[in-house]
N, C-alpha and C positions, 0 to 999 in steps of 0.2 A: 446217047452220050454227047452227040453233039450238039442237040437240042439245050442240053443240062449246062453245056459250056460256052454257049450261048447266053442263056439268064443268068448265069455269074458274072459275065460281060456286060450285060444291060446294068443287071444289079449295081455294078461296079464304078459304072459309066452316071447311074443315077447317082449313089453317093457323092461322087464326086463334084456332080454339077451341084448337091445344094451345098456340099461343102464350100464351094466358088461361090457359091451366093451367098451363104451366112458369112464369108468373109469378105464379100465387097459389101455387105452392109454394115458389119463394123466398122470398115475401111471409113464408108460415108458417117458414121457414126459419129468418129473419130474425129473426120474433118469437121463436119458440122462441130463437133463442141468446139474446135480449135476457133473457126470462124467469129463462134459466138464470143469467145471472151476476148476475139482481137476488136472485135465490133465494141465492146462495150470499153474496153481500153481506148480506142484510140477516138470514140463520142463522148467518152468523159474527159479525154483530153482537149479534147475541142471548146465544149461546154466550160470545162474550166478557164480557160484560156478567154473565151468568148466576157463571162460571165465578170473573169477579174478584171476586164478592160472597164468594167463599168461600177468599181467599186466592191463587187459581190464576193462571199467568200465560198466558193462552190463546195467546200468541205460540210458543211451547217445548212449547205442547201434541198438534201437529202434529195435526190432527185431520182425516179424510178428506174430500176434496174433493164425492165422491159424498154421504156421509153430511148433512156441511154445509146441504150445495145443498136434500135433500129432507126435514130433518129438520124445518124449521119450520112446515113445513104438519102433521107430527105432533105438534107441540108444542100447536098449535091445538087439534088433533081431543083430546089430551090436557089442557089446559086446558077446553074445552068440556062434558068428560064430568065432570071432578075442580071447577072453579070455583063460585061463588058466583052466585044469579042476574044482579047485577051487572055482574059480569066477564063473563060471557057476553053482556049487551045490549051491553056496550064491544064488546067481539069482533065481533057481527054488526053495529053500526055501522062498525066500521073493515071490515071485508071489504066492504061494500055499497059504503062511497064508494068503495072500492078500484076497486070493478069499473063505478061510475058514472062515476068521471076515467077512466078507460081509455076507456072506450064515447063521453062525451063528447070527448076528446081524436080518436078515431078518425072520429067525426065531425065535427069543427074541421077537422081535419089533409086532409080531404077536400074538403074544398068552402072549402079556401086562407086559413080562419077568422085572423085576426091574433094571436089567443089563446092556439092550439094551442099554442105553444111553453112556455108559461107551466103549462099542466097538468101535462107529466112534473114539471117543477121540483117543484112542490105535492105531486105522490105520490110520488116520491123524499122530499120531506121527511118527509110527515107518516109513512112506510112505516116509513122509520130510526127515527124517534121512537119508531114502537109497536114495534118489536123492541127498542129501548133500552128504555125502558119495562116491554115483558113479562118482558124477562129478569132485570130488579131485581126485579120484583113477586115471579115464581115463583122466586126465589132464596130469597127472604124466606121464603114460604111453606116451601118444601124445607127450609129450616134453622131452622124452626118447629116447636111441638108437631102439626100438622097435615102433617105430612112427605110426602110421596108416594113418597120416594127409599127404594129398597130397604134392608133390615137387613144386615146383615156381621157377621161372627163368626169371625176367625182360628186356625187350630193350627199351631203355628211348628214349624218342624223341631228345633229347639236350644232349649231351655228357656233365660232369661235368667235370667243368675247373682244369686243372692239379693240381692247389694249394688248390681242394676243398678236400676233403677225400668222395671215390665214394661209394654209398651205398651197400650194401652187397646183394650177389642174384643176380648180374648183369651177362646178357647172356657172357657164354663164361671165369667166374671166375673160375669155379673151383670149387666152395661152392655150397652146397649142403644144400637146405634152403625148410621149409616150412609153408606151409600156411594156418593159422591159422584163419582165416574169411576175407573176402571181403562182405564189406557193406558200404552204403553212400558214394559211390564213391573211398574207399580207401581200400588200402590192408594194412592187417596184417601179419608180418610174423616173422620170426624166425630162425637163421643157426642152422643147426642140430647139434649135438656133432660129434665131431672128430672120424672116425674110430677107431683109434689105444688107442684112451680112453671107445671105447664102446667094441674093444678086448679086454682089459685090464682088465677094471670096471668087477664086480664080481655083482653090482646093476646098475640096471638104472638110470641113473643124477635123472631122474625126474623133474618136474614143478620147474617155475624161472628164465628161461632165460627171454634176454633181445629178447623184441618185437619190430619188426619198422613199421613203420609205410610208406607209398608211394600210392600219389595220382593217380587217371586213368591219369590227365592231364599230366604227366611225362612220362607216357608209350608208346609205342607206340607200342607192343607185350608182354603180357605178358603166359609163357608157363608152361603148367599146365599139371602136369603128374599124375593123381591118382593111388593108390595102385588096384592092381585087385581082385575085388571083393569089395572091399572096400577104 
């Protein structure tokens, strides 16, 4: 008998542990998709914001979903290595409260706090903000004498007829141009500022210049130098 009331105990005791565990997997389930779509909200906020400093319309840019979702956390690790001591102490202050309203929300949200509900709002805000934010910043930067963004250098298939005016960036000009996305068959890009105005300049131009635009079908090399490391 006691043996019998035993394995109903074990039995009981087992249920319950994968019941515990099939719901801390949802649990993570849960989180995870939440993570996923705040990742791709607030990389496509970035991107947009990045993208219309320089003319581009990020709606028609159709940009990967996958890409999106995990590029901001490379933006990070790219800012952190390329930035200023500054920009890095902003950085690790925003990531810190980041992960401090979560942990405090997770704890509110537990023990039925009246609060809870008020912290996603606050990190949802402040989140957007700093992707709106970083993406002006590193726009500015990238279309500055301080560039990160790779160099470009065109060889067109068709040489343009003497009386056309030849697009800028052509192998062999002289200019010193960069590129600023390649998608949908086309390059964006950009001539960088003028040496003797980036000696000069006391600030960086910044975001604003004029963007062109040149299809693959024109090309017929296009030469592509990135920065090292970045």
């Amino acid at each position: 008998m006691a043996r019998e009331h035993f394995r109903k105990d074990q039995d009981a005791q087992d249920k319950a542990a994968q019941t515990s565990a099939l719901e801390l997997l949802k649990s993570l389930g849960a989180v995870a998709g939440v993570l996923t779509g705040l990742a791709f909200i607030y990389g496509w906020l970035y991107w947009a914001t990045y993208y219309t400093a320089f003319g581009l319309n990020s709606l028609v840019l159709d940009l990967p979903f996958s890409v999106v979702s995990v590029s901001l956390a490379q933006v990070l690790v790219r800012d952190w290595k390329t930035e200023t001591s500054l920009v890095k102490a902003i950085l690790t202050l925003v990531v810190l409260a980041g992960i401090a309203l979560t942990a405090l929300f997770v704890h509110w949200y537990k023990h039925r706090h009246t609060g809870a509900t008020v912290l996603p709002i606050i990190l949802v805000l402040g989140m957007s903000i700093g992707a709106w934010w970083l993406g002006f910043h590193d726009a500015g930067l990238d279309a500055g004498c301080t560039s990160r963004l790779p160099t470009v250098a065109f060889e067109l298939i068709q040489a343009p007829d003497k009386v056309d005016v030849p697009p800028p960036c052509l192998q062999g000009s002289g200019e010193t141009c960069h590129l600023v996305l390649h998608i949908n068959n086309t390059y964006r890009y950009f001539v960088a500022p003028d040496q003797e105005f980036c000696q000069a300049a006391s600030i960086s131009p910044g975001a604003g210049r004029m963007t062109y635009e040149i299809s693959d079908g024109q090309i017929r090399i296009a030469n592509i130098q990135t920065n090292i490391g970045w």
